[in-house]
N, C-alpha and C positions, 0 to 999 in steps of 0.2 A: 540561497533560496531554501526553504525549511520545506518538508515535507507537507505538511497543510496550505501552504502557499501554492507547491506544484500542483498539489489535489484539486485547489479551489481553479486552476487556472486552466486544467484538463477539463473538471468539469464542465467549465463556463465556455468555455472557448475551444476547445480541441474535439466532441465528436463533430461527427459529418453526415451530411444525409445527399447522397447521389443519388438520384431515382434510374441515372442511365448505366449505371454501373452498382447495381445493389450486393454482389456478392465479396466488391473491393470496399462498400460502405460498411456491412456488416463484418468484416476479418480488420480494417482497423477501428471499430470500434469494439471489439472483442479483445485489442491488443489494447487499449486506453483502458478498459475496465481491469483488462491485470496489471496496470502498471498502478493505477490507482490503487490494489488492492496490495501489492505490494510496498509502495508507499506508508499506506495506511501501517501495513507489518512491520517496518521499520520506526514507524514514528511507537508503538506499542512497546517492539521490544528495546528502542533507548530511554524509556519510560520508563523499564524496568532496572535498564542497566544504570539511570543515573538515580532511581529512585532508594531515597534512604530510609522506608518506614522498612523496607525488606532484608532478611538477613544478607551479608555481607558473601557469602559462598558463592565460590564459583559455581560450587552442583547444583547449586536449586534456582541460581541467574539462568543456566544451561537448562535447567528443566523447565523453566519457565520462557523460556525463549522457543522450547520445542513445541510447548501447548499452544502460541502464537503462531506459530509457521504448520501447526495441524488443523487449525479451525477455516 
């Protein structure tokens, strides 16, 4: 499963809405949002690592992966 597929599938299918328990609806849907966005950081930074318009350096794969996992 690629990382877009798991997103779309979180999206679509995995929040919740309990109105009898609203404090256990909002903490796992607060854990789907980071797992999405996580996701999302992953899919960004193998972009970069398999991406060949960009220099070949370890250093600037590395810096470019830090400005990913900062935003």
């Amino acid at each position: 499963m690629t990382a877009s597929e798991a997103i779309k599938i979180i999206k679509s299918e995995c929040y919740v809405f309990n109105p009898l328990n609203f404090d256990r609806t909002q903490l796992i849907n607060t854990a789907l949002d980071a797992a999405v966005e996580a996701l999302e950081q992953l899919k960004e930074i193998k972009g970069i690592i398999k991406d060949k318009r960009y220099i070949q350096e370890d250093v600037l794969k590395y810096k470019m992966i830090c400005e990913v996992i900062e935003k």
